[in-house]
N, C-alpha and C positions, 0 to 999 in steps of 0.2 A: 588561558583567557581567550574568550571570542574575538574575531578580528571584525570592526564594524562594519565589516561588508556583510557578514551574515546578520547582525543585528538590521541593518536597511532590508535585506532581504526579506525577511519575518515579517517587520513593519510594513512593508509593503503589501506583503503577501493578508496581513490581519483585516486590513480594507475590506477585502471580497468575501469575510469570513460568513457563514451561513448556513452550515451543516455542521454537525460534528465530525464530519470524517476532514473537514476542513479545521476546526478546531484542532485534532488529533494530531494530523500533519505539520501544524505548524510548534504545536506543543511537544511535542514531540524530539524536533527541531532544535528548538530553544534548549528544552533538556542534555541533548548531546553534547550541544555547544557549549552549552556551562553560563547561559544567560539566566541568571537562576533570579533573578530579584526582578525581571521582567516577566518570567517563567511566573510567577507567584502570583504576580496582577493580574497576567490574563487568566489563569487557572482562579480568579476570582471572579471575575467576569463570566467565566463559565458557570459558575457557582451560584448567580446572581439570579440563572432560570433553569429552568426543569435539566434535568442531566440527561434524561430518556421520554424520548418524544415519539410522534407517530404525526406520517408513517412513515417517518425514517427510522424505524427501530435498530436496527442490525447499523447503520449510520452513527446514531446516537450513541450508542454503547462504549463506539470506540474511545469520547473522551474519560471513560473509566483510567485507563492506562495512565496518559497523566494525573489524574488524581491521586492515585496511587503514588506516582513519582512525588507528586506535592506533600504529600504525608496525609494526604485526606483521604485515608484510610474509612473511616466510618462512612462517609460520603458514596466513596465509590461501592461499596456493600453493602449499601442502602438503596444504590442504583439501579446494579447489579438484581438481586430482590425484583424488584418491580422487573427488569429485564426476562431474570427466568421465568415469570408467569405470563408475562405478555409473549414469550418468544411463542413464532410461529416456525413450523419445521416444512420444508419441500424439499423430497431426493433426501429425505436423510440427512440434510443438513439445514444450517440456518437462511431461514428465505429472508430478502432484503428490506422488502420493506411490505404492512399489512398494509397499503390501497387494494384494494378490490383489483380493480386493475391488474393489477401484475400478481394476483394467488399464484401461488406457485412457480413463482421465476427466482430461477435461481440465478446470481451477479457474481461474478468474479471480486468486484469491489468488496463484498462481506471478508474477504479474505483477510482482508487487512481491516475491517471493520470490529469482529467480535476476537477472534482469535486470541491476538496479542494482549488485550483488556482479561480475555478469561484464563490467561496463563500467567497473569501478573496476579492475578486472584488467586490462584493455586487450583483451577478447573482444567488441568493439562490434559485430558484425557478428550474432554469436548474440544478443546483449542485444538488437536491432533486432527480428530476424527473429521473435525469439520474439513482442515486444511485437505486431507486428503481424499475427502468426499467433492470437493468441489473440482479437486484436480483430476478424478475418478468423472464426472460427469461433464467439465469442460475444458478439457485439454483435448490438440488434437492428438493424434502416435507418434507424433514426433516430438510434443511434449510442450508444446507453445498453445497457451490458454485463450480459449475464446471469452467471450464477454458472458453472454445472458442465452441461459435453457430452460423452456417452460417444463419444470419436471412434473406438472400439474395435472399433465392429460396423458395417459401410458399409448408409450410409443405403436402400442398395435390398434390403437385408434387415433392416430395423425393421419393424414390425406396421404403424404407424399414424405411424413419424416425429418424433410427439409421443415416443413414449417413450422417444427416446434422449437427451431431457431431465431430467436427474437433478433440476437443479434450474432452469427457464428463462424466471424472473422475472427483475426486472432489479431483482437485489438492491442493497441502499442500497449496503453493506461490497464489494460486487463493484466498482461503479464508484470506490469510493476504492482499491483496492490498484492496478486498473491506472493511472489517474490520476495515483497517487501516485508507482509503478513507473517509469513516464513521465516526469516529471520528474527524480525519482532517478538516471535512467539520464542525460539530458539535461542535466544539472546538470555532467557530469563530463566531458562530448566537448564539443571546440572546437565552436563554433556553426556552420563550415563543413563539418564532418565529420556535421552532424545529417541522418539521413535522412527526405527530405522525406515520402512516404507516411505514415511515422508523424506526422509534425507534423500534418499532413493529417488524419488518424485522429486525434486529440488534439482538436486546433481541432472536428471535430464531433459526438465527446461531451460537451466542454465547453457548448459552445453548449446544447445538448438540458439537459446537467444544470442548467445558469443558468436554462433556462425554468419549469424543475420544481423549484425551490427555493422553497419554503412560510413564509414570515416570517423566513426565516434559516435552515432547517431542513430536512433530508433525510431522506424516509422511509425505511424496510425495503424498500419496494417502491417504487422514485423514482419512476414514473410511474400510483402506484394512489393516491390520494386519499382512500382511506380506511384505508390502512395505519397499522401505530403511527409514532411518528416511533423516528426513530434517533440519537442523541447521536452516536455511534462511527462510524456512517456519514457526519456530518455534518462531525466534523474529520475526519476521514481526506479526504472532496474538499476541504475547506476550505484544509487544505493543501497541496494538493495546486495548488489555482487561487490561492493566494499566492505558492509555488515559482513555478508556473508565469508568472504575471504578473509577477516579479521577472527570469526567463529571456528574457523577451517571445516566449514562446510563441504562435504566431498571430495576430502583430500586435499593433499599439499599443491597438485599437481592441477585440478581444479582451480583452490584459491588463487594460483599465482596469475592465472587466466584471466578471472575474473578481475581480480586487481586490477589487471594493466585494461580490462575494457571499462571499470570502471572510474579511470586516469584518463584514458580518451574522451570517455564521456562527459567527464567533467572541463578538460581543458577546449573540446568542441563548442560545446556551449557558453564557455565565457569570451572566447577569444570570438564567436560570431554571431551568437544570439542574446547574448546577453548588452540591456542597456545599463550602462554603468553610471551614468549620470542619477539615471530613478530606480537603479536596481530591481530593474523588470527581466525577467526571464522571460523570452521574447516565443512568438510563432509555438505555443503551446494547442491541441487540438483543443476547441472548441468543443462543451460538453452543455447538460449530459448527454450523451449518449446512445440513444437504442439501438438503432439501425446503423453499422459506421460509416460512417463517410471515405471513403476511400481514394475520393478524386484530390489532385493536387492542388484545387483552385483556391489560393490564399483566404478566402471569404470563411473560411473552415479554420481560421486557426486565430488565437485569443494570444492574451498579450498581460501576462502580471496574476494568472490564475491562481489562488491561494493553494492547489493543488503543486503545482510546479515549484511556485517558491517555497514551501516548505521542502520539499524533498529537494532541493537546490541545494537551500542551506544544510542539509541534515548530509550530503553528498559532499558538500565543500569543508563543512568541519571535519567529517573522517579524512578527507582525500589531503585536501591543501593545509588546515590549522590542525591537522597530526591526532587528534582523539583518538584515543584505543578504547575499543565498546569496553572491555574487559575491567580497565580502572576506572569505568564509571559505576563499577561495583552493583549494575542495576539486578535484582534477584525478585523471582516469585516471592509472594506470604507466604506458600507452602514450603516446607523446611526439607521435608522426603517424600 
C-alpha cells in the first residue's frame, strides 16, 4: 500500500499539470505506487481531451504508457496511429515538437517522451533506436547528456559549430528524462530482447552522473560546480538509477552504486528541500528551458513543479515504501 506522503505529493504535483510529459510523470508515479483507484480518475481526465496534440507531439505521446497501464489499450492505439503519421523525424530520431520554430531540434526530454509509450506498444525496435540516437547526438564523451541540438542545418554549414547548440550544457533535467526513458523503456522488454549498445550508453552515463553527485544532489548543470543545485533534476536521475538497480542494469557492481546514490538522493531532499507541511519538492530548476541558466541566483528555481513531484514520488515508493518494479509485473503488448 502507498504511504500518504506519496499520495500528497501527486496531488500536489496534479495542480501544475499541462503537458503530457507532466501527465506521464505523475501517472506513472501513482502506478508504481499502487495508487490505483486514483490512477483510474486521472487517466480519465486524460481521456476527457485529445491524447495527441501539437506542438507538443513527441510530449503528448508520453501519456500512451499509462493508458496502457490503465487497460486502455484500444485508446492508446488509437493515439499511437495518429502519432505515427504526424511524427516528424530530425538526426534520425523523434524531434520534439512541430512549431516552426524549433524544425529540427532535437530534446533530450523525447527521451522519456516517446520511447517508453512505444515499448509498452511493442515498437522496441523504434523505442531502442531512438534512445540511442539521441544519446549518439547529445551526450558529451564522457557520457553526460546535453539538452537540445539543431540537427536541422548539416554541421559543414554552421558558422562556428558551436551555434547549432540551442542549448549544450549538460543540463541536470536532460540526464534524468533520458535516464529515466531508459529504464522506462527496459523495464517492459524481456531482458534478452534488451539491446546491448544502449545498456552500454546507460552504464556510461551512469557512471559520469555517480561521480558528479554533490552530497546527494544534482546540479542544473551536472558537471559545473558552481551551478544552483536542482531538486527536479535530482529525483528524476535518482530514480531513474533506483529502476535501473532494481533491473540490474550494468551489472551487480554498477546496480549496488547506483542504489546507494539513489538513497542519498532521496534522503537529501527530504530531510532539506522538501516542504512537508504542503508536500512540495522545494528549489526545482525553473523551466522550460532553452538556454540553461547556470547562475546560482535563487530567481531560477520553482518550488512544487509537477515535473519534480512525480519523479519524487516515483523515487520514494521504490527507495522508502519497498516496490520492486519486477512484482509490478508491468510487460510490453508484444509477447516476443
Amino acid at each position: 500500500m502507498a504511504s500518504s506522503i506519496v499520495q500528497r505529493i501527486v496531488d500536489y504535483g496534479w495542480r501544475g499539470v499541462n503537458t503530457g510529459g507532466k501527465h506521464s510523470g505523475l501517472l506513472n508515479a501513482m502506478y508504481t505506487a499502487g495508487l490505483r483507484e486514483g490512477f483510474d480518475d486521472r487517466v480519465a481526465e486524460v481521456l476527457a481531451g485529445p491524447v495527441i496534440t501539437h506542438p507538443n507531439l513527441a510530449d503528448s505521446s508520453s501519456r500512451m504508457r499509462p493508458l496502457v497501464l490503465a487497460g486502455k489499450v484500444a485508446e492508446a492505439r488509437a493515439a499511437n496511429d495518429i502519432f505515427q503519421k504526424e511524427r516528424v523525424v530530425a538526426g534520425g530520431v523523434t524531434q520534439h515538437t512541430t512549431a516552426r520554430s524549433t524544425h529540427g531540434w532535437v530534446f533530450a526530454d523525447t527521451a522519456y517522451m516517446v520511447p517508453p509509450s512505444q515499448a509498452i506498444l511493442g515498437n522496441w525496435e523504434l523505442a531502442a533506436a531512438d534512445l540511442k540516437g539521441y544519446h549518439r547526438i547529445l551526450a558529451q564523451p564522457d557520457g553526460l547528456m546535453r539538452h537540445v541540438f539543431n540537427a536541422g542545418v548539416p554541421t559543414e554549414e554552421s558558422y562556428v559549430d558551436l551555434d547549432l547548440w540551442i542549448d549544450g550544457t549538460a543540463w541536470g533535467r536532460a540526464n534524468g528524462w533520458w535516464t529515466a526513458g531508459v529504464v522506462d523503456t527496459l523495464e517492459v522488454i524481456p531482458q534478452a530482447s534488451w539491446d546491448a549498445e544502449l545498456v552500454a550508453m546507460y552504464k556510461k552515463t551512469v557512471e559520469r552522473l555517480i561521480e558528479c553527485q554533490d552530497d546527494g544532489i544534482w546540479r542544473a548543470t551536472i558537471d559545473d560546480s558552481y551551478a544552483l543545485l536542482d531538486t527536479s533534476a535530482t529525483v528524476m536521475i535518482g530514480y531513474a538509477l533506483a529502476k535501473g538497480a532494481q533491473l540490474g542494469l550494468g551489472g551487480p557492481d554498477l546496480a549496488a552504486r547506483a542504489e546507494r546514490a539513489s538513497f542519498a538522493a532521496l534522503e537529501r531532499v527530504m530531510r532539506h528541500r522538501f516542504d512537508w507541511k504542503n508536500a512540495i519538492l522545494r528549489d526545482q530548476q525553473y523551466g522550460p528551458m532553452i538556454v540553461n541558466v547556470s547562475s546560482p541566483n535563487p530567481r531560477h528555481h520553482d518550488h512544487g513543479n509537477a515535473y519534480g513531484q512525480g519523479f519524487l514520488a516515483g523515487l520514494y515508493a521504490l527507495n522508502a515504501d519497498g516496490v520492486r518494479v519486477r512484482d509490478l509485473g508491468i510487460r510490453s503488448l508484444r509477447t516476443a
